[in-house]
C-alpha positions in Angstrom: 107.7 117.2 67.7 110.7 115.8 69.4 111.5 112.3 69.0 114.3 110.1 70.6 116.9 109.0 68.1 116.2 104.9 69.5 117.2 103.1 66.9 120.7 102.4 65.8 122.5 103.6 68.2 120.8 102.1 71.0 120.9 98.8 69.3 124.8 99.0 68.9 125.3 99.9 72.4 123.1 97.1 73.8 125.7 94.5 71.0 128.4 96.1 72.3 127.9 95.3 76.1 126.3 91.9 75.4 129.5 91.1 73.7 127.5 90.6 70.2 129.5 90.8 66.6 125.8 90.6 65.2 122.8 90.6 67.0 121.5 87.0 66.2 125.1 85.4 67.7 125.7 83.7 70.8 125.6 85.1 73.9 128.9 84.3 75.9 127.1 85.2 79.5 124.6 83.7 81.6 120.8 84.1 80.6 120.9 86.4 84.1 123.9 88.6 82.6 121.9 89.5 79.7 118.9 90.0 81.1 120.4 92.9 83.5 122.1 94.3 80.8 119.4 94.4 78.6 117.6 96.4 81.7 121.0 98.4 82.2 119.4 99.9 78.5 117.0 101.6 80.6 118.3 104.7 82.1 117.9 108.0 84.2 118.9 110.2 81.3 116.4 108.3 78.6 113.7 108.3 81.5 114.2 112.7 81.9 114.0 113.0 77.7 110.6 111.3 77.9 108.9 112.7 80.2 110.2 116.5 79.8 108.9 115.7 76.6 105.3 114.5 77.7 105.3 117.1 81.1 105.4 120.0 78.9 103.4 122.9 78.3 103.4 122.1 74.7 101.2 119.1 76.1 98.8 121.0 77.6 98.2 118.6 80.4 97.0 115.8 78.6 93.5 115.6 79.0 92.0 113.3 77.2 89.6 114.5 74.8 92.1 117.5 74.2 94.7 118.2 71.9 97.1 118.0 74.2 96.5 114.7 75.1 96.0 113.4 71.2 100.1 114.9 71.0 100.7 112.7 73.6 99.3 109.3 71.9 101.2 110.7 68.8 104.3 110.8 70.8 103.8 107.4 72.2 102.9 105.9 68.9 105.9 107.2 67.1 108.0 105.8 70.2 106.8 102.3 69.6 107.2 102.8 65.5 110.9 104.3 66.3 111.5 101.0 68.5 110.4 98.6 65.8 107.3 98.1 67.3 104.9 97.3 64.8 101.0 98.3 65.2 99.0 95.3 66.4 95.2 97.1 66.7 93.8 95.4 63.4 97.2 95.2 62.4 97.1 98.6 60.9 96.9 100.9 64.1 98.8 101.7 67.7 95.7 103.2 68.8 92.3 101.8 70.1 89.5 104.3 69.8 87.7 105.1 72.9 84.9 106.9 73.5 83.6 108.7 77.0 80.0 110.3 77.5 78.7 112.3 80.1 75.1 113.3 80.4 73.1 115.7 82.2 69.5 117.2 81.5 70.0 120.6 79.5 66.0 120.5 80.3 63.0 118.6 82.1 59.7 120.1 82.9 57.1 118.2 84.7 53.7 120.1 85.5 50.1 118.9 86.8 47.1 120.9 86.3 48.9 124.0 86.0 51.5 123.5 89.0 54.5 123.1 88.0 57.0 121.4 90.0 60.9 121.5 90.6 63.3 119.0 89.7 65.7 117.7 92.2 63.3 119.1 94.8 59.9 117.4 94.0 60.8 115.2 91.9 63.8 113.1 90.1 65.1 111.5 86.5 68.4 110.0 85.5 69.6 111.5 82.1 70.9 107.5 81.5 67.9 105.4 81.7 66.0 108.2 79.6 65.0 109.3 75.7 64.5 112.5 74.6 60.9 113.5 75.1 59.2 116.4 73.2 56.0 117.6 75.9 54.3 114.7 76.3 50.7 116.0 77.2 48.2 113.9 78.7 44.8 113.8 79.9 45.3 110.4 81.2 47.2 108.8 84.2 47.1 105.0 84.7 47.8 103.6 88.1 49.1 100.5 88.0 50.4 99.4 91.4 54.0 98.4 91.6 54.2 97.7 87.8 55.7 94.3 88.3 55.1 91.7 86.0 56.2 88.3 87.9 54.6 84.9 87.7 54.1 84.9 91.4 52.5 88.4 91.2 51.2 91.0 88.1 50.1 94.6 87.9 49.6 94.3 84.2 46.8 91.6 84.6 47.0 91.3 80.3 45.6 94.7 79.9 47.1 97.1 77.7 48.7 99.5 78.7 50.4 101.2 75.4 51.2 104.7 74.7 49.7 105.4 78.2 51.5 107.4 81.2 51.5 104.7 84.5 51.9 106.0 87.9 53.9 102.9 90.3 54.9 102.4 93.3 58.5 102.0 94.3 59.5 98.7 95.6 57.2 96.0 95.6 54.3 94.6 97.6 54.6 92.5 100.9 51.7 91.4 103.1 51.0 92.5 106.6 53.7 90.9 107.6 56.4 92.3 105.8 56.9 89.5 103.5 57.3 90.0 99.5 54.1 88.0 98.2 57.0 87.5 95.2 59.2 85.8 96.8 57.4 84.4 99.8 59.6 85.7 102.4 61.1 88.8 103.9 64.2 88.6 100.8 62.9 91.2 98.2 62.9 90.3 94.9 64.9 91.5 91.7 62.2 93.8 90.9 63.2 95.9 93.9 67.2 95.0 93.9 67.4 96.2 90.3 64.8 99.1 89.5 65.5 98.9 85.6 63.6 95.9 85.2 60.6 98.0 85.7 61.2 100.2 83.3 62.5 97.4 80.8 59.2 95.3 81.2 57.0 99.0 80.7 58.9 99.9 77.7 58.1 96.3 76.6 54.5 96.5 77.0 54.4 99.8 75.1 54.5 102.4 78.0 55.2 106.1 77.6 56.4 107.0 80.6 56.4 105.8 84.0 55.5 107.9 87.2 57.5 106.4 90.5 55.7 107.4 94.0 58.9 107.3 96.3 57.9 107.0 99.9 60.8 109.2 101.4 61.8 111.4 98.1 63.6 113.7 100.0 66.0 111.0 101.0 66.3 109.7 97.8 66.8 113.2 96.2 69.3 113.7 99.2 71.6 110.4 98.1 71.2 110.8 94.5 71.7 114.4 94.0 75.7 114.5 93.9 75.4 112.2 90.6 73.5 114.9 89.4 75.8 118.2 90.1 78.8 116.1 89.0 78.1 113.0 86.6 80.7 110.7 86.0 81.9 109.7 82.6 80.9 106.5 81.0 82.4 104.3 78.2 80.7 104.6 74.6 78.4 106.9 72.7 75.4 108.3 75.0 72.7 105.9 75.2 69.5 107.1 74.5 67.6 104.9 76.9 66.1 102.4 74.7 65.5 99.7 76.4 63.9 101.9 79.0 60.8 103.6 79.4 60.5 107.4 80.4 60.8 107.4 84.0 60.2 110.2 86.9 60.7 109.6 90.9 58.0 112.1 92.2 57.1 113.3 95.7 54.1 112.6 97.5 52.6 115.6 97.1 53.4 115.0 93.2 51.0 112.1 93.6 48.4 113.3 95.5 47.4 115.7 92.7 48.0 113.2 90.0 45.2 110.9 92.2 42.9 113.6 93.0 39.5 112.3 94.2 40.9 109.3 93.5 43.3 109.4 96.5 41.3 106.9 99.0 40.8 104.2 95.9 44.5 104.1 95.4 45.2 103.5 98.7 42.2 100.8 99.1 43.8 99.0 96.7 47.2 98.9 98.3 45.8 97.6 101.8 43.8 94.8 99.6 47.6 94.0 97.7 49.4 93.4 101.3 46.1 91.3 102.1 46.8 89.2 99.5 43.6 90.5 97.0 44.6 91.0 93.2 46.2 94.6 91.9 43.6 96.5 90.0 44.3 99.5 87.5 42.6 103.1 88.1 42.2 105.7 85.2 43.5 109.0 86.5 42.1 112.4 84.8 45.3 115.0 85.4 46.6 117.3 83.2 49.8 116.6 83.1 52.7 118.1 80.7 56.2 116.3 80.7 59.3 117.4 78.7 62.8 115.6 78.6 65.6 117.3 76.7 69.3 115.6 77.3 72.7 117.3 77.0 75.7 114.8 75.9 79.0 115.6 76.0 81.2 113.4 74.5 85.2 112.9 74.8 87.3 111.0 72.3 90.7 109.4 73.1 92.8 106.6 72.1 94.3 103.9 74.3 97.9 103.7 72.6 99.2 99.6 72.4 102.6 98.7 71.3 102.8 95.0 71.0 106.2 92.4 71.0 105.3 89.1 69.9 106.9 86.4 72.2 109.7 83.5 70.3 108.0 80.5 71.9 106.0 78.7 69.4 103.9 77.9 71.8 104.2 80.9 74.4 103.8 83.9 72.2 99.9 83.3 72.7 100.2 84.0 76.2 100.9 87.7 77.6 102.0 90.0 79.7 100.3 93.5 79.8 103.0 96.6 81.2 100.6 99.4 82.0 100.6 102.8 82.6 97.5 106.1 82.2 99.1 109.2 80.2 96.4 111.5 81.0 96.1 113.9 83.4 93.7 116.6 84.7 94.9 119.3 81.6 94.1 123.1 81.8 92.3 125.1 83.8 92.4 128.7 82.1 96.0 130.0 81.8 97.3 126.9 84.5 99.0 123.9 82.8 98.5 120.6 85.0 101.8 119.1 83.6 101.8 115.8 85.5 104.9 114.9 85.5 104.6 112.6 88.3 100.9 111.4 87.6 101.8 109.8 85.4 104.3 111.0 82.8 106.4 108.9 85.1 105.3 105.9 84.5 104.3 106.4 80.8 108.1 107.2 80.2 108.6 104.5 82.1 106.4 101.8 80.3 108.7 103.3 76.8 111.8 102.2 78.5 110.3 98.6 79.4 109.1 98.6 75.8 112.2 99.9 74.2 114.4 97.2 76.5 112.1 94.4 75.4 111.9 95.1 71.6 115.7 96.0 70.4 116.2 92.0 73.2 113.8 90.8 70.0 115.7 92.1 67.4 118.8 91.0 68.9 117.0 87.6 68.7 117.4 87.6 72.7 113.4 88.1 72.7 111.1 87.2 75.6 109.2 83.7 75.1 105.7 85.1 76.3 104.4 88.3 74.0 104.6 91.7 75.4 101.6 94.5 75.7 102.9 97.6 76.6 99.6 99.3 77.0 99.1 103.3 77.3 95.6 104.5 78.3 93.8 107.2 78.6 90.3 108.7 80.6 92.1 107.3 83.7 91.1 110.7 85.5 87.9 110.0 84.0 87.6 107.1 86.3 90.1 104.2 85.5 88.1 104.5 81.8 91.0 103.6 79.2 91.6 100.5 80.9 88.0 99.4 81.3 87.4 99.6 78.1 90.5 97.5 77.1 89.3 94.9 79.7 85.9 94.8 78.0 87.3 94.8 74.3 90.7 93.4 74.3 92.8 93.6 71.4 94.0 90.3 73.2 92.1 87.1 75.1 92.3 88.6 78.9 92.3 84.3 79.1 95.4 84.5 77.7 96.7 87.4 79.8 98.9 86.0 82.4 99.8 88.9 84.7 99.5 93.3 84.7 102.1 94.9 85.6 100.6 99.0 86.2 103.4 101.5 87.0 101.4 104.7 88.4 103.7 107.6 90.1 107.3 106.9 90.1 110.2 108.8 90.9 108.8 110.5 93.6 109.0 110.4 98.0 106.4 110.6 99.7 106.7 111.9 103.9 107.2 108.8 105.1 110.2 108.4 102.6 112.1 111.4 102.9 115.5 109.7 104.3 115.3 106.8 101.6 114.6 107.5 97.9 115.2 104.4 96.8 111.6 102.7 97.7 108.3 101.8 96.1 104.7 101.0 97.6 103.9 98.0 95.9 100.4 96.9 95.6 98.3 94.0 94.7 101.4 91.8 94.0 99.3 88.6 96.5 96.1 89.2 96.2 95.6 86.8 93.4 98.6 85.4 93.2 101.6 84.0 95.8 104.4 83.8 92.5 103.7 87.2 91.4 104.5 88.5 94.8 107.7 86.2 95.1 108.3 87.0 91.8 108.7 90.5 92.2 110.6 89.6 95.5 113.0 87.7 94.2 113.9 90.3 91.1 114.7 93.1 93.7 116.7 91.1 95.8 118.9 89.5 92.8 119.0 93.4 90.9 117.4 96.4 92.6 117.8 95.8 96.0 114.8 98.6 96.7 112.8 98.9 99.7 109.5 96.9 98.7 106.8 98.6 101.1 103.7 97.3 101.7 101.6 99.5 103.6 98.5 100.0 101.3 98.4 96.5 100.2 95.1 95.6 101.3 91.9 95.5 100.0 90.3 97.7 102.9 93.0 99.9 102.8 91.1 103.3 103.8 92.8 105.2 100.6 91.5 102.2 98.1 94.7 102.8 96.1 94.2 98.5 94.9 90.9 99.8 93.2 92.3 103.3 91.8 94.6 102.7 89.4 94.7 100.9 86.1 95.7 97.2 87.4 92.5 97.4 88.7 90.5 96.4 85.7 92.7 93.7 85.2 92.6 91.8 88.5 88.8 92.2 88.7 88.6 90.3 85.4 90.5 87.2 87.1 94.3 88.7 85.6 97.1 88.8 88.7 98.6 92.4 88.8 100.9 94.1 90.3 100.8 98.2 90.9 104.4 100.0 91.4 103.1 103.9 93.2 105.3 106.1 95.4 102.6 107.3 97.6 101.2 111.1 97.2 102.8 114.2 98.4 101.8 118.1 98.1 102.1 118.2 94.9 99.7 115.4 94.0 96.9 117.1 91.1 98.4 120.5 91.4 100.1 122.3 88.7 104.0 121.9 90.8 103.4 118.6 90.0 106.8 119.3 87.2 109.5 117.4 86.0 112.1 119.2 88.0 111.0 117.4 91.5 111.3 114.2 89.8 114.6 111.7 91.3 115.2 110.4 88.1 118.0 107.4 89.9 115.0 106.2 91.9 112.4 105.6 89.2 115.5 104.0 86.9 115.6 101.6 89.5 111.8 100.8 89.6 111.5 100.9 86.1 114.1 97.8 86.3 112.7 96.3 88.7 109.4 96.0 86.8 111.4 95.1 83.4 112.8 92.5 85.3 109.5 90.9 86.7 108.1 91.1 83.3 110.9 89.5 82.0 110.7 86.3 84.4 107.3 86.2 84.2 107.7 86.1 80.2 110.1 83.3 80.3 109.3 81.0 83.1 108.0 77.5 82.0 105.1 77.7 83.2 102.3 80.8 83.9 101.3 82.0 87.2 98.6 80.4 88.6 95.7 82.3 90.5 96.2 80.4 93.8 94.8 83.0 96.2 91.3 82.1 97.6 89.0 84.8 96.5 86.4 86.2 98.9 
């Protein structure tokens, strides 16, 4: 693999224009003169050897869970190793392990006395909240109301129900006049708001699998059915539904032949429940077979961290994460989805920053505030790398003062054909005012870009605040900042190549965010979170 010869003879150049006989002497220029020559280190030409490197065939797209996209953490690493970046995940590693799952049912069968009924079409079961379950046969069905257990109101009544099959109601009860007799009023409780506490309090009292009588199944098939012919991938190992009882939605009809005779009884006893008379169990005499067979598919990647500890005594516990996703969408057959754009841009981008920021350390010029330059992965996945750094951080998110996510760069979209030289920026006040001025301040005084601010609302119809990396930062209370360049026809297509990319124009963005990150790792004090959130 090809690697960029960093090292010394960036480290002389960067001497040589700072006006350094060694690298610890004294700088001879303002604090502002070195910092935009230490940014002058990232350049067009460095920029196009990264990411014709990372676009390439040879990467296969970069899909995480795919070789391709293990070459490109490898790549990344060895960057951060040939900066003098040292490995900060247990001190020992660049890369943090991550794990995606994605479940569907490879089978369920669900027959009573003899008929044997369709799933997704009379009746329902999320792969998630479910075990494996070898054909459970039974002889016995337990009705058991709404299978609440609630100090204002119990279906369980103290009787045992373990190792039994229970057929439920969804929801929960409310008298004649539409009032929950849980909680007094016409609010529903928990117990319908969140559904998994039903199965949570039957798997506690020992239950084998519950039966859920939905009142309009079709609808509920009808909203729930695109989960089903496309799950989305999760974070971790697949679950195996442990906390959770067995659990089926059925259909009406479903029911009916589950209750039998025993029809009008069960719905005597409703009527009495809305009157305000106690819920009483009925003993059900079905045969009814039930098998649950899962199918996990699992996806391994790495999240790749190259860390620059800050000079301040003091400081260095504080800092600021640079983002960017390397993924992309991979192969389809013989079709490479390179990605140059999304986002080989802004990874090559985030090895600049990082390269800037640690040969400034080693010429003792380093940033008071420690540096993150963060690389995830499963970002096509749904924003997955990042999540799971924001759920197990390598550092405090409390002491994270600011993201800064680069995510398409060095692109135009339509409405920035004549001018090149632009960048959407996103997110930079919705948390805090000083991040935005910030960033304002740092273009006018060195990039002089046009700052555009069209999707830079929250109820932006295109969501791009909640569809990019930042994203999992600022929801966890950390101010971020998104540099994008808007989308164009060759957005998640396999054109999307290195040769449409305007190499000037992302040099100047990748300044730009160097140069925010650099004021906002040297300021006295951290940016406060002074926007009032709804």
């Amino acid at each position: 693999m090809k690697t960029r010869p960093f090292t010394l003879t960036t480290l002389l150049c960067l001497i040589t224009i700072l006006g350094y006989s060694q690298p610890n002497a004294n700088t001879t220029g303002s604090p502002e003169d070195a910092q935009e020559k230490i940014a002058s280190s990232i350049t067009a030409a460095e920029l196009s050897e990264h990411l014709t490197i990372l676009a390439s065939d040879e990467f296969e797209g970069r899909e995480t869970g795919t070789e391709g996209n293990k070459k490109a953490a490898a790549y990344i690493a060895d960057q951060f190793k040939e900066f003098g970046i040292k490995p900060c995940v247990d001190n020992k590693s660049y890369f943090q392990s991550v794990a995606f799952s994605k479940l569907k049912w490879k089978d369920i069968e669900l027959s009573v006395n003899d008929n044997k009924y369709k799933h997704l079409w009379d009746y329902m079961s999320f792969p998630s909240f479910n075990a494996d379950l070898k054909e459970l046969k039974t002889e016995e069905v337990v009705f058991l109301g709404y299978g609440i257990d609630d100090p204002n109101y119990s279906d369980y009544n103290g009787t045992s129900v373990a190792g039994k099959v229970i057929l439920i109601y969804n929801g929960e009860p409310t008298n004649l006049t539409g009032k929950s007799l849980i909680t007094g009023s016409e609010e529903m409780s928990d117990w319908t708001l969140d559904w998994t506490k039903k199965f949570e309090i039957a798997k506690e009292k020992g239950v084998k699998a519950i039966l859920i009588l939905h009142e309009d199944m079709k609808a509920h098939l009808n909203k729930n059915r695109r989960f089903f012919m496309n799950p989305r991938m999760s974070i971790g190992e697949p679950e195996d539904g442990t906390n959770y009882a067995n659990s089926v939605y059925i259909s009406s009809a479903i029911a009916k032949d589950i209750l039998g005779k025993k029809f009008k009884k069960v719905v005597k006893i409703r009527n009495k429940i809305k009157k305000g008379k106690q819920s009483k169990q009925v003993k059900l005499k079905p045969n009814l077979v039930l098998s649950m067979e899962r199918d996990a598919n699992v996806l391994r990647g790495d999240n790749v961290l190259g860390f620059i500890p800050g000079s301040d005594l003091i400081l260095k516990e504080e800092i600021v994460v640079i983002s960017a996703h390397y993924d992309h969408l991979g192969k389809r057959g013989d079709d490479v989805y390179n990605g140059a754009n999304d986002n080989g841009s802004g990874t090559s981008t985030v090895l600049e920053i990082a390269e800037a920021f640690s040969t400034a350390k080693q010429m003792g010029l380093g940033a008071k505030r420690s540096i993150l330059c963060l690389l995830v992965t499963g970002e096509e996945k749904g924003l997955l790398g990042s999540e799971y750094y924001s759920k197990n951080p390598v550092f405090p998110l409390e002491n994270t003062i600011a993201d800064i996510n680069i995510d398409m760069v060095g692109r135009s979209d339509k409405l920035h054909v004549d001018n090149p030289y632009y960048i959407y920026v996103i997110g930079s006040n919705m948390m805090s005012t000083e991040l935005h001025n910030i960033n304002e301040e740092m273009n006018e005084i060195y990039t002089q870009i046009e700052l555009d601010y069209k999707y830079n609302a929250k109820d932006d119809p295109n969501r791009y605040y909640y569809r990019s990396d930042h994203y999992n930062f600022a929801k966890n209370g950390v101010p971020a900042i998104f540099y994008f360049n808007g989308t164009h026809d060759d957005y998640h297509r396999t054109s999307d190549t290195v040769d449409k990319i305007n190499f000037d124009a992302m040099e100047k963005v990748g300044r730009l965010a160097f140069h925010t990150a650099w004021e906002l790792a040297n300021r006295k004090n951290r940016i406060v979170n002074d926007v009032e959130q709804e």
